[in-house]
ROPA-326954 format. One record per residue: x, y, z of N, C-alpha, C, O in turn. Coordinates in steps of 0.2 Angstrom, whole numbers, padded with zeros to 4 digits, always signed. Layout:
// residues N
XYZXYZXYZXYZ;...
// end
This chain:
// residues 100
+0047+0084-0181+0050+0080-0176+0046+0080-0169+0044+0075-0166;+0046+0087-0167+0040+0087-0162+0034+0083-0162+0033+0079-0157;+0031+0084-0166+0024+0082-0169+0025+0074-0165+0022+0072-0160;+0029+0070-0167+0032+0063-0167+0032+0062-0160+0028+0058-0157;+0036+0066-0156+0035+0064-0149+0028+0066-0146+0026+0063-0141;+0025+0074-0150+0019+0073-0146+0016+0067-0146+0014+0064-0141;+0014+0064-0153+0010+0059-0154+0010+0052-0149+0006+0048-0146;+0020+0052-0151+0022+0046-0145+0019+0047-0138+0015+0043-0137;+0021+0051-0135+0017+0053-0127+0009+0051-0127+0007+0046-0123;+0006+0054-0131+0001+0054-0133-0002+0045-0132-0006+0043-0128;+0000+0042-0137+0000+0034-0139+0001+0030-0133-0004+0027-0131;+0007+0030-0129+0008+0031-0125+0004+0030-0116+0005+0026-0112;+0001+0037-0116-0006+0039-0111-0011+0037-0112-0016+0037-0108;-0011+0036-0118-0021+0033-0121-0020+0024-0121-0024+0020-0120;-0014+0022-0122-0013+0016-0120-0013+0012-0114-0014+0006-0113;-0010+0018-0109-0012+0017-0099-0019+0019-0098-0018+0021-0092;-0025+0020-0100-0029+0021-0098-0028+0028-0099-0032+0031-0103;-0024+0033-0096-0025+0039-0094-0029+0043-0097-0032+0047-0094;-0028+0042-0102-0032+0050-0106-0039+0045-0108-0044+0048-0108;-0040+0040-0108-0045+0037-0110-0053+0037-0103-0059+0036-0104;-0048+0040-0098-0054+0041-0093-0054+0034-0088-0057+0034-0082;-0051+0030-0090-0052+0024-0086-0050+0025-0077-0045+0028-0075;-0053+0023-0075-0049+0023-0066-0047+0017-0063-0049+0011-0066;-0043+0018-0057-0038+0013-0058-0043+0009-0052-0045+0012-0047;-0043+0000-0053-0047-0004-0046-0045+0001-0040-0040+0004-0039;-0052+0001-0035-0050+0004-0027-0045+0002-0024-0041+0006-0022;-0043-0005-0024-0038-0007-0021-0030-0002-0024-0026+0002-0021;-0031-0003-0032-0025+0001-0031-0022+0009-0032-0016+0011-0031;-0030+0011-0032-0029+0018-0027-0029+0019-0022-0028+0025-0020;-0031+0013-0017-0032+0014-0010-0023+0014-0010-0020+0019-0009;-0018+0008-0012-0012+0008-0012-0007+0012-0015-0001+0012-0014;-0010+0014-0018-0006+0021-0022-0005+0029-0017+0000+0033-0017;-0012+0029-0012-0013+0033-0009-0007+0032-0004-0003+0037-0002;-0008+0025-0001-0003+0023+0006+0005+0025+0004+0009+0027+0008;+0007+0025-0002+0011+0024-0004+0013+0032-0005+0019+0033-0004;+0008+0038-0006+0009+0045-0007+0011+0046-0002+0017+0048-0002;+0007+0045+0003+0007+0046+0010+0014+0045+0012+0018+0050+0012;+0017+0039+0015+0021+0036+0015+0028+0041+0012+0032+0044+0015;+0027+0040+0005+0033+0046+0002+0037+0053+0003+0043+0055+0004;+0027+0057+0005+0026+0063+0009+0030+0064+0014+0034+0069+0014;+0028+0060+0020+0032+0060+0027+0037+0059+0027+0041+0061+0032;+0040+0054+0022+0047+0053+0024+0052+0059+0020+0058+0059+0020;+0048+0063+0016+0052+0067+0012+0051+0072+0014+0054+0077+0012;+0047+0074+0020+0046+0082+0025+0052+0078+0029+0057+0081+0029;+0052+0071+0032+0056+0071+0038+0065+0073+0036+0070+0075+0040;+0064+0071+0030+0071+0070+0028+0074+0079+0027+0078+0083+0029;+0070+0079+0024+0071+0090+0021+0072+0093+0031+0076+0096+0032;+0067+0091+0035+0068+0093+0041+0075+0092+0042+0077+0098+0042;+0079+0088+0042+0087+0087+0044+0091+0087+0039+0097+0086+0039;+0088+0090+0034+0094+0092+0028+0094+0101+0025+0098+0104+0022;+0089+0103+0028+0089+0110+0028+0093+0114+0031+0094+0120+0029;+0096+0112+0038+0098+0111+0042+0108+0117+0039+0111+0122+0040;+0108+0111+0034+0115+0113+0032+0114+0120+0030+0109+0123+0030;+0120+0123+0028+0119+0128+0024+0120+0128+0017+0123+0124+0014;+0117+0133+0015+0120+0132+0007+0111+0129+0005+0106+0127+0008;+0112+0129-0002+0107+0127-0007+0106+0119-0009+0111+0115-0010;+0098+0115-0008+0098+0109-0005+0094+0107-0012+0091+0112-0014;+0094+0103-0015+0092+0100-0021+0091+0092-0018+0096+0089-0015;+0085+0088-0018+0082+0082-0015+0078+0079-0019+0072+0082-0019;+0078+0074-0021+0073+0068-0023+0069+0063-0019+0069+0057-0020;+0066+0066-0016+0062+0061-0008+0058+0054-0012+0055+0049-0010;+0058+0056-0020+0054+0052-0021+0057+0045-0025+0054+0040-0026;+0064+0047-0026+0069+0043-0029+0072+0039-0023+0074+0033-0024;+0074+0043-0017+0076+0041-0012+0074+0034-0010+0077+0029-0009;+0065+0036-0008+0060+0031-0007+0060+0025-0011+0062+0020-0008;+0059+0025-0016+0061+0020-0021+0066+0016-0023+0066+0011-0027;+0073+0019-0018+0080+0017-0018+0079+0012-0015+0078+0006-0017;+0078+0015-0008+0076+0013-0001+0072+0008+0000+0072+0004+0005;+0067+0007-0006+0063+0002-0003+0061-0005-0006+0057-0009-0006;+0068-0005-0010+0068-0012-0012+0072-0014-0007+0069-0019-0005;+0078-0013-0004+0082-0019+0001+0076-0016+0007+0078-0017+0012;+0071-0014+0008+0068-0016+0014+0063-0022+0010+0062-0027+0014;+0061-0023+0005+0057-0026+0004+0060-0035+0005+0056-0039+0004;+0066-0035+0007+0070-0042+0007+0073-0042+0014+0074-0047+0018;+0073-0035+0016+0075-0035+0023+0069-0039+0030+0063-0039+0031;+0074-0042+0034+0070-0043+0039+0070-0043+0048+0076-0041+0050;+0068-0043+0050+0068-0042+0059+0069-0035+0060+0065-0031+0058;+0073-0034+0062+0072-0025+0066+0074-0023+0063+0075-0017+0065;+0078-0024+0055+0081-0021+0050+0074-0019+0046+0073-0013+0044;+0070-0025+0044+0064-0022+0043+0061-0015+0045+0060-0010+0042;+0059-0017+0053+0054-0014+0058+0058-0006+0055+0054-0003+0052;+0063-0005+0056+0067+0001+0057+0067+0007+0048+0066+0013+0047;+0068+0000+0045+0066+0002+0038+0059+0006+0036+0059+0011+0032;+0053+0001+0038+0048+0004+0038+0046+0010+0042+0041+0013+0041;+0049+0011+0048+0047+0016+0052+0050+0023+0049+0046+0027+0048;+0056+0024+0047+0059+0028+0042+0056+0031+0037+0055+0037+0037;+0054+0027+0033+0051+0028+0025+0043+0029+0027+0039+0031+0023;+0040+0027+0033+0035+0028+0034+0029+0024+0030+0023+0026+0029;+0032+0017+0027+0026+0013+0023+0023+0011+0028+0024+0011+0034;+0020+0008+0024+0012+0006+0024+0010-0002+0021+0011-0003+0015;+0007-0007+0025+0008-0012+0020+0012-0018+0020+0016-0018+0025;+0012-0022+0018+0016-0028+0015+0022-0026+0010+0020-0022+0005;+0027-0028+0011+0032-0028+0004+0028-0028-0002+0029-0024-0006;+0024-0034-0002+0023-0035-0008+0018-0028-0012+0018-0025-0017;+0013-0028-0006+0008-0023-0008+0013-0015-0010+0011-0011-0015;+0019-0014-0006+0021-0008-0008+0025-0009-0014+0026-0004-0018;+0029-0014-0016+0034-0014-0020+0028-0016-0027+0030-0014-0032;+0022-0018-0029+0017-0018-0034+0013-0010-0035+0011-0009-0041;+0014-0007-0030+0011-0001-0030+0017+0004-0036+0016+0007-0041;+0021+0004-0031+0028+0006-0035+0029+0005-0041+0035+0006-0043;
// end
């Protein structure tokens, strides 16, 4: 039964390019990078005011992000602005929600 899922995985990754070697257009490494980036800061910022409490902290900065950044990508005017200052993107909507 193992065997089964290795292979699936396997199938899988060699189907995304991955294991195959392929790299991904500049463009969507340059966007993928914006979008690290972006994750990163907003997941130091966030742990800086969540550490805070006491007790034992368990965090998803990167699920958070991805919560968070679909109503910015519909939000607009200073709800935007304030969105994207937060999370720390980079980009057009569209460029981050494709990256994603």
């Amino acid at each position: 039964m193992r065997s089964r899922w290795v292979f699936a995985a396997a199938a899988v990754l060699l189907s995304s390019g991955v294991l195959a070697g392929e790299e991904a257009p500049v463009h969507d490494r340059d966007a993928a990078a914006r979008l690290a980036r972006s994750s990163n800061a907003f997941g130091l910022d966030l742990y800086q005011r969540l550490r805070q409490a006491p007790g034992n902290l368990v965090v998803s900065p990167a699920s958070i992000t991805t919560a968070l950044t679909m109503p910015w990508s519909g939000a607009r005017g200073e709800t935007e602005a304030q969105m994207r200052t937060v999370l720390h993107l980079e980009g057009t909507a569209d460029e981050v929600i494709t990256t994603s």
